[in-house]
PLY file of the C-alpha trace (Angstrom):
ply
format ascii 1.0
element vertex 125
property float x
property float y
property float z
element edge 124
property int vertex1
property int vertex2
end_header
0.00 0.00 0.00
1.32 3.77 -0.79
2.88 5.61 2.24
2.76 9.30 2.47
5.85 11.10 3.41
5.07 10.73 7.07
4.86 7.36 6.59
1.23 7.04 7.56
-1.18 4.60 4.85
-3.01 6.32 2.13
-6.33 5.09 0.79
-6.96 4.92 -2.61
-10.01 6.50 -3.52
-12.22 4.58 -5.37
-16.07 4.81 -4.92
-17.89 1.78 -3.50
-21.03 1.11 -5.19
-24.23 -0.78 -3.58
-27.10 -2.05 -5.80
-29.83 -1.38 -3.65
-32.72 -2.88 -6.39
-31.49 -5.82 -7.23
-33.30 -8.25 -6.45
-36.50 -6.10 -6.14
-36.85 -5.52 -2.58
-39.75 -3.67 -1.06
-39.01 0.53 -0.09
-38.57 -0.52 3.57
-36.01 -3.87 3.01
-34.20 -1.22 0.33
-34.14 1.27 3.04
-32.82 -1.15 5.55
-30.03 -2.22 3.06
-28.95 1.38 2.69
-28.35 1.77 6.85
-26.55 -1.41 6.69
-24.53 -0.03 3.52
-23.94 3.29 5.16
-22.44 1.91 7.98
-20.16 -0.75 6.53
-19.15 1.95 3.93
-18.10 4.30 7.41
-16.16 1.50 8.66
-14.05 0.88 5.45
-13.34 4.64 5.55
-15.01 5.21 2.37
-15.13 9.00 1.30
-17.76 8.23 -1.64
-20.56 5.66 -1.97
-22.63 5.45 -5.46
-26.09 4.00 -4.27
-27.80 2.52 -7.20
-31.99 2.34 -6.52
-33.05 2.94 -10.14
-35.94 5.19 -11.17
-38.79 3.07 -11.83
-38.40 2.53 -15.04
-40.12 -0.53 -14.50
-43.65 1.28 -13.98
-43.49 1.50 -10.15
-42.99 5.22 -9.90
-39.88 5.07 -8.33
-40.55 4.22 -4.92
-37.23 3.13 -3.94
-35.39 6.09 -5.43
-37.86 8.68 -3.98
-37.70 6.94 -0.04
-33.60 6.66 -0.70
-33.36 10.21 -1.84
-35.99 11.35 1.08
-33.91 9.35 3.91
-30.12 10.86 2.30
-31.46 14.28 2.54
-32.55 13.96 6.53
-29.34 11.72 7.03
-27.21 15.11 5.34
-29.59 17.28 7.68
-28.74 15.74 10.61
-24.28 15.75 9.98
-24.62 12.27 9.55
-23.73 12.14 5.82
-21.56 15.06 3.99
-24.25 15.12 1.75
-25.46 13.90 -1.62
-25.29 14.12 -5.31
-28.42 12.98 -7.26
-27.10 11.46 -10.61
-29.24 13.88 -12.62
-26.41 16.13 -11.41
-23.39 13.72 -11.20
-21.70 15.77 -13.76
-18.23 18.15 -14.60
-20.52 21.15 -14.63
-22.63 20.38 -11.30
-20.54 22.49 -8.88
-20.24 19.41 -5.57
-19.34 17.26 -8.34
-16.21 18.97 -9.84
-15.15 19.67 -6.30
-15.08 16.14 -5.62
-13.44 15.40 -8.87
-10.85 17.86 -8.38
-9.17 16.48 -5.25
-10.20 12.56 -6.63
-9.56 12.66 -10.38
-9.68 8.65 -10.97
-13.56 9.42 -10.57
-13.37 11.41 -14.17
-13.83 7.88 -15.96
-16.50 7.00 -13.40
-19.21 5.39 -16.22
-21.90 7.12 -14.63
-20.48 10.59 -14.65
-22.57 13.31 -16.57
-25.07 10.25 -17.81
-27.16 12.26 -16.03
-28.73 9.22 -14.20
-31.75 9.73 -12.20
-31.39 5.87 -10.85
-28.25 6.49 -9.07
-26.75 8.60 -5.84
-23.52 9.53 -5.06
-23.17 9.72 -1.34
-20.29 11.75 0.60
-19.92 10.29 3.64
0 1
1 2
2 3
3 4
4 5
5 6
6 7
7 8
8 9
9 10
10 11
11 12
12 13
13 14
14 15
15 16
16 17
17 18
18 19
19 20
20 21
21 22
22 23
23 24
24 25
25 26
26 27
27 28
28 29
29 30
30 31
31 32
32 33
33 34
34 35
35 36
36 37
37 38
38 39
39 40
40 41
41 42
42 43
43 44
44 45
45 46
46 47
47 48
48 49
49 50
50 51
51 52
52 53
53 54
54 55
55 56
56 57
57 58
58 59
59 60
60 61
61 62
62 63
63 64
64 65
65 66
66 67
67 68
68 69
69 70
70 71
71 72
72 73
73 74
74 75
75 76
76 77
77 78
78 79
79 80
80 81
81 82
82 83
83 84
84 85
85 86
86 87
87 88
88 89
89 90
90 91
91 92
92 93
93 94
94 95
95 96
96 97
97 98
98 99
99 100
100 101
101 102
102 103
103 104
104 105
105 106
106 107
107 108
108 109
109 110
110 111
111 112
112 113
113 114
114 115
115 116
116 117
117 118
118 119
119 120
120 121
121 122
122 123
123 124
């Protein structure tokens, strides 16, 4: 693993991604899975997390992207997430987003990045 000049680890940045529809889960397991995610994500010292839920494409209306969205704004409200980046704005010209880009540039070939895509998240923990 790289060592800084002080001799201390550094992490590679890479963004950890969860597929929170997978298998089709109801709002409240999908909800559930995104705690669970959160947490694990914390303890792995993971800066980023891209939270797939979709966008209900699939005729349901989106329930799992509009609870997921709902719960990461109060989690960001209450200091217990840096905030959030819907992937309608994941994109060079979305002002959060080049921030983050600028002090992580691997995430420039992120596949997602200005797609533009309303059935992901990008969460800064």
């Amino acid at each position: 693993m790289p060592r800084s000049r002080h001799g201390t680890f550094l992490l590679i940045h890479k963004i950890k991604t969860v597929n929170l529809k997978a298998d089709r889960p109801t709002v409240q397991a999908a909800l559930e899975r995104l705690d669970r995610e959160l947490s694990l994500a914390r303890e792995q010292a993971c800066g980023l997390l891209k939270v797939i839920h979709g966008y209900g494409s699939t005729g349901a209306g989106g329930d799992i992207r509009i609870a997921v969205q709902k719960r990461l704004k109060e989690l960001a409200s209450a200091g217990e997430i840096g905030g959030c980046i819907f992937g309608e704005n994941w994109s060079k010209a979305d002002d959060e987003t080049w921030r983050i880009l600028q002090g992580r540039a691997e995430l420039k070939d992120d596949p997602d990045l200005g797609r533009r895509n309303p059935g992901i998240t990008i969460v800064i923990l």
